[in-house]
FISE-373872 format. One line per 5 residues: for each residue x, y, z of N, C-alpha, C, O. Coordinates in nm, 4 decimals, always signed. Layout:
N
X:Y:Z:X:Y:Z:X:Y:Z:X:Y:Z | ... .
REM end
This chain:
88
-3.2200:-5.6300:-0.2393:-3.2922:-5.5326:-0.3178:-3.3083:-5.4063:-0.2331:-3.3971:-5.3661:-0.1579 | -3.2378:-5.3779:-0.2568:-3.2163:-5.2079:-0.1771:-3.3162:-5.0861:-0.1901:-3.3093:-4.9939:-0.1088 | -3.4469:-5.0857:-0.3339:-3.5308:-5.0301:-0.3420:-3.6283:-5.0799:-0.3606:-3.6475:-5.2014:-0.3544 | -3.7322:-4.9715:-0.3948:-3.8798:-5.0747:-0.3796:-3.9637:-4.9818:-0.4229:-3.9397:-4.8682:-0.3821 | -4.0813:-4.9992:-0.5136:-4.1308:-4.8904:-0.5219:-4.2768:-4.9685:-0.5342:-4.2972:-5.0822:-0.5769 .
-4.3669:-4.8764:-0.4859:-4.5241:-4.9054:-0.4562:-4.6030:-4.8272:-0.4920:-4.5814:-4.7061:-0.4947 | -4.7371:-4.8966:-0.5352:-4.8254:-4.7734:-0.5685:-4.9605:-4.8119:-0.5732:-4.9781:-4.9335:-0.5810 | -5.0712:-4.7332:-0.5702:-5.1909:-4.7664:-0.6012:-5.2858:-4.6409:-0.6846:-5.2832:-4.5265:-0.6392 | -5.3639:-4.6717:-0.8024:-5.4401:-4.5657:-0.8170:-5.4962:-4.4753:-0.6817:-5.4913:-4.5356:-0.5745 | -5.5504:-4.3316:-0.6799:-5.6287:-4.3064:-0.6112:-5.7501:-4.3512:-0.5351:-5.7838:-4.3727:-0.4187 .
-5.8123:-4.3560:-0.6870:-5.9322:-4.4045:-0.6318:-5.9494:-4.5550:-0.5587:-6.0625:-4.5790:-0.5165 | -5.8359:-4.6689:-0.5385:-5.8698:-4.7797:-0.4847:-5.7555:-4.7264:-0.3490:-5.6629:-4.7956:-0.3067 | -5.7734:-4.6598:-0.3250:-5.6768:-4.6324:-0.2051:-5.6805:-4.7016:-0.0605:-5.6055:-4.6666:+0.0307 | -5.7726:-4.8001:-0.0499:-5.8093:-4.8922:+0.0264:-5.7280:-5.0259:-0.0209:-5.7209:-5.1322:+0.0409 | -5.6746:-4.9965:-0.1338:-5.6537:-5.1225:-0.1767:-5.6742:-5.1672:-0.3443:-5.7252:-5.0747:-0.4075 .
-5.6538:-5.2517:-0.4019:-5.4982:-5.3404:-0.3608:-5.3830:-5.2194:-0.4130:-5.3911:-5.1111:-0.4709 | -5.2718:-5.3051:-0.3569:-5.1567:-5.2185:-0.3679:-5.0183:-5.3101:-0.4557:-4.9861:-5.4235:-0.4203 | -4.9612:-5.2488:-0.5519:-4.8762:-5.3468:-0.6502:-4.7590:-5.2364:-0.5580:-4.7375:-5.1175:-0.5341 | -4.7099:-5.3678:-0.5318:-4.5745:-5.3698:-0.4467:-4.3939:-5.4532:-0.5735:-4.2726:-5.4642:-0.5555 | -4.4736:-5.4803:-0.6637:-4.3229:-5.5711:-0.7225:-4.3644:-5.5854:-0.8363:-4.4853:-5.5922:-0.8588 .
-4.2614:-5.5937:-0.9433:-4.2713:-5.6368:-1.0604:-4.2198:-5.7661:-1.0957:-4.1754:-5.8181:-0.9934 | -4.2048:-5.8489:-1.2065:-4.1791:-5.9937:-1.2127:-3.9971:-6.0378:-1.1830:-3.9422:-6.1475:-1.1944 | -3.9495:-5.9265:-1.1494:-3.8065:-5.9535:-1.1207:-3.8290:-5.9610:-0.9357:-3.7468:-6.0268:-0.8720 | -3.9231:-5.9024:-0.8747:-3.8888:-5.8597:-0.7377:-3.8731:-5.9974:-0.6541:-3.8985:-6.1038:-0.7105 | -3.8458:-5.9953:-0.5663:-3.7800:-6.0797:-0.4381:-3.9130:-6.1439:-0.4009:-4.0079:-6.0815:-0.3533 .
-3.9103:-6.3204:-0.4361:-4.0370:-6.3438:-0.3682:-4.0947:-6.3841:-0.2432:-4.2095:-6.4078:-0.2056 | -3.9261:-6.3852:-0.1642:-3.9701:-6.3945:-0.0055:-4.0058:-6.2736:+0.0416:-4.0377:-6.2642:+0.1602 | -4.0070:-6.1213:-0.0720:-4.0441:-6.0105:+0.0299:-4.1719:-5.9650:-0.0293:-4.2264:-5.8550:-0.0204 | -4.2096:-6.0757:-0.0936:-4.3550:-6.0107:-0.1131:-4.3938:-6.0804:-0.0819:-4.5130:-6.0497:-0.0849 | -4.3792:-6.2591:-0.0108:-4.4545:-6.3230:+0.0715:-4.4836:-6.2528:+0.2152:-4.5896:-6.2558:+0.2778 .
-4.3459:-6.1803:+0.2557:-4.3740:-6.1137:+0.3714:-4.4905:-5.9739:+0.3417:-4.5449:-5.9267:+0.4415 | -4.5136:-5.9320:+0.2450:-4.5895:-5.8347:+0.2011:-4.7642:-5.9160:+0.1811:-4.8656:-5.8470:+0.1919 | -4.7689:-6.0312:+0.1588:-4.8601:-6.0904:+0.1330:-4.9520:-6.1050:-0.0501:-5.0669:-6.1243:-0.0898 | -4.8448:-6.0865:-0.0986:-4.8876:-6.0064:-0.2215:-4.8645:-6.1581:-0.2948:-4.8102:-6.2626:-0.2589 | -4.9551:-6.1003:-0.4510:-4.9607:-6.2592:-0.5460:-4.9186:-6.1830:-0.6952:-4.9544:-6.0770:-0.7465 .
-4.8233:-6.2931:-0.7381:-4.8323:-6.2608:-0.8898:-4.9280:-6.2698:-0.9636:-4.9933:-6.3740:-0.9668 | -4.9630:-6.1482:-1.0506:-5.0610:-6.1595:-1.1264:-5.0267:-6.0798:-1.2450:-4.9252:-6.0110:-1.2553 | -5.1388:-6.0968:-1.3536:-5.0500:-6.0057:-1.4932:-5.2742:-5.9499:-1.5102:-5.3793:-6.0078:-1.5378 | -5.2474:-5.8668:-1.4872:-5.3786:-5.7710:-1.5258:-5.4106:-5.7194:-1.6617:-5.3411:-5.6585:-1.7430 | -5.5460:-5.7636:-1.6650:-5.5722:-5.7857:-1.8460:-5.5431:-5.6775:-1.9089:-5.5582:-5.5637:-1.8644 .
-5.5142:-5.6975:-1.9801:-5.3897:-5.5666:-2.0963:-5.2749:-5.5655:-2.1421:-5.2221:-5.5427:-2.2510 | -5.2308:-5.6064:-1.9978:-5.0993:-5.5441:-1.9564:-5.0275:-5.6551:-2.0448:-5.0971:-5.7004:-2.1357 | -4.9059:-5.7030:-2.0327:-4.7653:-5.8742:-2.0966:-4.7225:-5.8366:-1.9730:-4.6679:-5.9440:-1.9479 | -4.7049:-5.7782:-1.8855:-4.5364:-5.8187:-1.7781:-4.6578:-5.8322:-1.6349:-4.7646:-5.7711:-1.6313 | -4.6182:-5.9054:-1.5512:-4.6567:-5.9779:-1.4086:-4.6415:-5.8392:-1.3373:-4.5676:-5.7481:-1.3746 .
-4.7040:-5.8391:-1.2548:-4.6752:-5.7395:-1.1056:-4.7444:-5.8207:-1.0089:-4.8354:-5.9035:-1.0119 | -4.6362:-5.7446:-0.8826:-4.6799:-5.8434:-0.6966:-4.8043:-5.7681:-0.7281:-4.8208:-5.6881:-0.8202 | -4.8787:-5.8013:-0.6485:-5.0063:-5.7258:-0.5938:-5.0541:-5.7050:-0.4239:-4.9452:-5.7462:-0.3838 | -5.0924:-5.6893:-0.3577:-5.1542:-5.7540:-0.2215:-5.2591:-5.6657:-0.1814:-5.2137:-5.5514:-0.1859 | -5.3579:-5.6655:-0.1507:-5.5206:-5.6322:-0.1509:-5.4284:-5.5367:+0.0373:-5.5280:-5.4984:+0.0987 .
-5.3520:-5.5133:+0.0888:-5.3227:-5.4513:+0.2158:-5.3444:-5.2817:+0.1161:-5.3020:-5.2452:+0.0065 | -5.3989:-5.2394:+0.1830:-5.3954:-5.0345:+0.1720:-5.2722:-5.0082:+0.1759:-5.2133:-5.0256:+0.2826 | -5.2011:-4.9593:+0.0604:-5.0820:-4.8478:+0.0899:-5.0389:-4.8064:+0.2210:-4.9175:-4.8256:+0.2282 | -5.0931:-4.7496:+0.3465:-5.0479:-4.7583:+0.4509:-5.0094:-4.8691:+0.5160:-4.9004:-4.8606:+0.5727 | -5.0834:-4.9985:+0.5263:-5.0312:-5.1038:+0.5831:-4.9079:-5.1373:+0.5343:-4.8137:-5.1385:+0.6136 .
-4.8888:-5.1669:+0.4109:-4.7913:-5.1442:+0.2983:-4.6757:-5.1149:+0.3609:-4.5867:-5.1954:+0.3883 | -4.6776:-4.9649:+0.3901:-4.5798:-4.8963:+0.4141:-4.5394:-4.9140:+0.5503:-4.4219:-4.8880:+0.5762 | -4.6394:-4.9663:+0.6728:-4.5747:-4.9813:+0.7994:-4.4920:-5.1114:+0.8147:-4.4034:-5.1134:+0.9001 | -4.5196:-5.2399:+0.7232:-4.4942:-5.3713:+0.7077:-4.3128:-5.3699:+0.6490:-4.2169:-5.4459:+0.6623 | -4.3345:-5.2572:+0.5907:-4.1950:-5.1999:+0.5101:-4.1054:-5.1183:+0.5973:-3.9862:-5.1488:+0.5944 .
-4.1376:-5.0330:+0.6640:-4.1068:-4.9695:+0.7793:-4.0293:-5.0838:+0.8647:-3.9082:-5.1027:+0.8526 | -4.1078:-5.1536:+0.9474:-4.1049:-5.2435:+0.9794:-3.9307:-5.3271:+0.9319:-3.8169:-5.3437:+0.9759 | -3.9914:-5.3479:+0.8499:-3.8683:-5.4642:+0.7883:-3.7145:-5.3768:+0.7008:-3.6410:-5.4042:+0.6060 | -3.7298:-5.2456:+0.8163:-3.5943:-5.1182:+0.7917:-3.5658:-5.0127:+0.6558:-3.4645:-4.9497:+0.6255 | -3.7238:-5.0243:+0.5769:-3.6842:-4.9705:+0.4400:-3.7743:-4.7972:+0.4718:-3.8703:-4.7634:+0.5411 .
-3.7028:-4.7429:+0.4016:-3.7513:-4.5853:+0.4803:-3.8198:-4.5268:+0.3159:-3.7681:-4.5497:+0.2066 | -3.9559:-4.4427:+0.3427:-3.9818:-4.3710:+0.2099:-3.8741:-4.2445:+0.1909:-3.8360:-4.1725:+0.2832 | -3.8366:-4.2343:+0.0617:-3.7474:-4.1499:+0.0273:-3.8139:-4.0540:-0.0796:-3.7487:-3.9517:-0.1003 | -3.9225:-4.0668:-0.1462:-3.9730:-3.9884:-0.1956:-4.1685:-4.0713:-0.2676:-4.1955:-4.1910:-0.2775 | -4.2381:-3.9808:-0.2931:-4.3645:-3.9809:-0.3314:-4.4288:-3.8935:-0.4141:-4.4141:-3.7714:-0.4087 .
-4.4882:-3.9423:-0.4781:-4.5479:-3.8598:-0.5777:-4.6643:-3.9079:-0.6714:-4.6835:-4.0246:-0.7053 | -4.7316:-3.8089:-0.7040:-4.8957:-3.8534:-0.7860:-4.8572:-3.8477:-0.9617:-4.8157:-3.7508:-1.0253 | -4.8890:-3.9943:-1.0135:-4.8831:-3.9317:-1.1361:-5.0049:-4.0022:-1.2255:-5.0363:-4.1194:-1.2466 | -5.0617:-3.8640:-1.2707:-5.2438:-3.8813:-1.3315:-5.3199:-3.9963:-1.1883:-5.3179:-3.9753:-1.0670 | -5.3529:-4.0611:-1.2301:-5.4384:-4.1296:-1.1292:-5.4116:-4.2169:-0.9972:-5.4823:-4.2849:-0.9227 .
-5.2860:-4.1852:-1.0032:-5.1675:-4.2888:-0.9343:-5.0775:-4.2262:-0.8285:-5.0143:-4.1213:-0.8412 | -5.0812:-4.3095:-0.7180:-4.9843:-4.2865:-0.5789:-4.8708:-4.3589:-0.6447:-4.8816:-4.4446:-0.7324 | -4.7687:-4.3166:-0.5948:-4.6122:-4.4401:-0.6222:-4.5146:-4.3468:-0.5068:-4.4999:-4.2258:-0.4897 | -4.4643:-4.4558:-0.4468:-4.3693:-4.4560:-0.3285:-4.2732:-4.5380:-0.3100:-4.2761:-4.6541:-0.2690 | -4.1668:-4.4575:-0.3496:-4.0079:-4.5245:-0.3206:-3.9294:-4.5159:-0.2141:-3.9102:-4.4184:-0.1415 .
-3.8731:-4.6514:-0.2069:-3.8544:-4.6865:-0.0781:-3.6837:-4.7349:-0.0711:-3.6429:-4.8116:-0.1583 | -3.5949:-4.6885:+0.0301:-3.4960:-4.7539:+0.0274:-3.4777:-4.8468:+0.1626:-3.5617:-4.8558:+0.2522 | -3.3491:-4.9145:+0.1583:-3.3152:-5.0309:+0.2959:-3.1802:-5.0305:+0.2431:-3.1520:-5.0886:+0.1382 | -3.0848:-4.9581:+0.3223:-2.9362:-4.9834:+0.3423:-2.8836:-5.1077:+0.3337:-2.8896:-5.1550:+0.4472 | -2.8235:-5.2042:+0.2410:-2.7535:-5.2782:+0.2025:-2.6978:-5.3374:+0.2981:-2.7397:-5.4496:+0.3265 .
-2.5671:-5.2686:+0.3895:-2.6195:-5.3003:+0.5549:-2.7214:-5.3853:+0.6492:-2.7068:-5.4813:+0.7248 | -2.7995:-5.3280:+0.6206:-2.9128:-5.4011:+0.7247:-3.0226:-5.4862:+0.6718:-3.1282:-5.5051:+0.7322 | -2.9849:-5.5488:+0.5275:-2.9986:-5.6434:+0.5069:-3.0159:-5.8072:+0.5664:-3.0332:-5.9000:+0.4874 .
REM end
């Protein structure tokens, strides 16, 4: 999985942080620490993991995936992430 995209409202910017949706890789959101969950409203699952967006992102760092772009939309951080196919 060569991309990745993350995000958290503003205001919980401490946390939690939805890292995956119900297709994503579940050994890399065990390494993320994150749990499936489906949040009342919603029909489709997302990872979750209570780590702050920064931890997030160094854990990802970390494991060779680089941010490639960011952006706010209405109440919401989201950060996409790539990892060269390669270094897999």
């Amino acid at each position: 999985m060569p991309y990745l995209l993350i995000s958290t409202q503003i205001r919980l910017e401490c946390g939690p942080t939805i890292v995956g949706d119900s297709l994503s890789d579940p050994q890399l959101m065990a390494k993320l620490n994150a749990i499936k969950c489906t949040q009342m409203g919603n029909k489709f699952e997302e990872w979750r993991t209570d780590d702050c967006p920064r931890i997030v992102l160094d854990k990802l760092d970390g494991m060779g995936y680089t941010v490639i772009s960011m952006t706010g939309v209405g109440q919401t951080c989201c950060w996409t992430l790539y990892k060269p196919i390669d270094s897999q």
